[in-house]
C-alpha positions as CSV (number, residue, x, y, z in Angstrom):
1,X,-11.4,-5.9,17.0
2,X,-9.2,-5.0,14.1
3,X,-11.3,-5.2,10.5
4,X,-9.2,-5.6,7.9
5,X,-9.2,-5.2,4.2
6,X,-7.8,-6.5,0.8
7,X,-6.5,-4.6,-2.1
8,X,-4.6,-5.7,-5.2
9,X,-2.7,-3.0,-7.4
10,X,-0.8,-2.9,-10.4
11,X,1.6,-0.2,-11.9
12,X,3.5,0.3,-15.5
13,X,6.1,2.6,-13.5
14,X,9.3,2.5,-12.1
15,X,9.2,0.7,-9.0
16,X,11.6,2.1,-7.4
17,X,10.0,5.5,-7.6
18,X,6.5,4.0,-6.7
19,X,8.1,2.5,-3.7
20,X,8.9,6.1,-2.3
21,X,5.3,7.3,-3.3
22,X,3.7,4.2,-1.4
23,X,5.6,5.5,1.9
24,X,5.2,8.9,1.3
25,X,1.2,8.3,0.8
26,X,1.4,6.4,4.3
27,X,3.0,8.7,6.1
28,X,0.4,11.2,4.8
29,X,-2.3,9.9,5.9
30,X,-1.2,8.6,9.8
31,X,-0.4,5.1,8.7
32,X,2.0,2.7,9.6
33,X,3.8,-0.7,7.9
34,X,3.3,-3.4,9.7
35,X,4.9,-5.1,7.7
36,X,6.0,-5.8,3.8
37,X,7.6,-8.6,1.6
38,X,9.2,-7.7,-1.9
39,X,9.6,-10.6,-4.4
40,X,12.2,-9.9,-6.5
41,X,11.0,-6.9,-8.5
42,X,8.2,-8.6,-9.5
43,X,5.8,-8.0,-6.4
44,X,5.8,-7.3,-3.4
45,X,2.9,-7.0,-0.4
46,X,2.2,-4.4,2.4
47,X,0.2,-4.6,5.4
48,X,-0.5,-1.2,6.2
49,X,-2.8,0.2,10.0
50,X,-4.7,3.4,9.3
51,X,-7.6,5.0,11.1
52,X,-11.3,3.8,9.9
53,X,-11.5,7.8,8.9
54,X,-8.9,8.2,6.7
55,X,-8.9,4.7,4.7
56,X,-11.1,6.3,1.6
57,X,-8.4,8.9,1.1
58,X,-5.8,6.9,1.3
59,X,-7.2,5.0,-1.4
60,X,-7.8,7.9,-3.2
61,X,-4.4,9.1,-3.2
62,X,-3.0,5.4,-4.1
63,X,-5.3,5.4,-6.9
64,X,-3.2,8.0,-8.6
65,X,-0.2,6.4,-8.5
66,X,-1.7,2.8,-8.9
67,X,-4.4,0.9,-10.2
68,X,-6.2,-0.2,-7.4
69,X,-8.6,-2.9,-6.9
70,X,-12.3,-2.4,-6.0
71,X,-13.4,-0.7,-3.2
72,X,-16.5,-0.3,-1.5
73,X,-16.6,2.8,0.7
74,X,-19.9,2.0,2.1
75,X,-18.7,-0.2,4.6
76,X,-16.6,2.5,5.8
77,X,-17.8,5.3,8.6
78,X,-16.0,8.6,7.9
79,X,-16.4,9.4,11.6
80,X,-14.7,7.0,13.0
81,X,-10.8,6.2,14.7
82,X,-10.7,2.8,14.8
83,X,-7.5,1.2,13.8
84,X,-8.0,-1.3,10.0
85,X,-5.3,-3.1,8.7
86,X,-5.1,-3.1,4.6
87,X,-3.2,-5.8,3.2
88,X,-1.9,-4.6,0.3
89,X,-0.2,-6.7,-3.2
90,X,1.3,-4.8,-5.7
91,X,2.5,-5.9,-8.8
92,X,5.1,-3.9,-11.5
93,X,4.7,-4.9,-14.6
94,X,8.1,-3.8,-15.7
95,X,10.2,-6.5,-14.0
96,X,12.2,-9.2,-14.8
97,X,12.2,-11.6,-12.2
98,X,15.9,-11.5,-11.4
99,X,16.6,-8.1,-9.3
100,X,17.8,-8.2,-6.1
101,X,16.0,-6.5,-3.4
102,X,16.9,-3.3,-1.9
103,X,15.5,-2.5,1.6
104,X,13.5,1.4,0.7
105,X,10.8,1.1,3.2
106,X,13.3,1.0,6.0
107,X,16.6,2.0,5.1
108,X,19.1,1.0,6.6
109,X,18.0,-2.2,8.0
């Protein structure tokens, strides 16, 4: 069984520059996009699968880039490979509400 987790994050930057970050950290730390939703240039949400073992520094390293939600590392076992899936909303405080969206998660598709 696949545990899953919520965050919500926030960032005064340039999106399009946290956007690269955000798959940089990913890749990083062995985890994958399921799958991700931008809304306008407003928001957008991630669902991101990542090894039990490396969720706290993952969050770690979004943390200083974002601000992150809340999270409770007890619940997590450092030891452990099994697979979590974080679902992820960002929001960027900087947009307008009108941009069109431009595919950087997966270029090209």
């Amino acid at each position: 069984m696949i545990r899953k987790l919520n965050w919500q994050a926030f960032t005064n930057n340039d999106r399009n520059k946290v956007i690269d970050e955000l798959k940089d950290i990913i890749s990083d730390y062995d985890g994958f996009i399921l799958n991700f939703n931008m809304f306008s240039d407003l928001t957008m949400s991630l669902s991101i699968e990542i090894e039990e073992n490396k969720i706290v520094k993952l969050y770690q390293a979004l943390s200083q880039i974002l601000n992150v939600s809340d999270f409770e590392t007890n619940s997590i076992r450092i030891e452990s490979r099994k697979n979590w899936v974080i679902f992820m909303n960002i929001s960027f405080s900087i947009g307008k509400g009108d941009l069109s969206v431009e595919n950087r998660l997966f270029p090209g598709s």
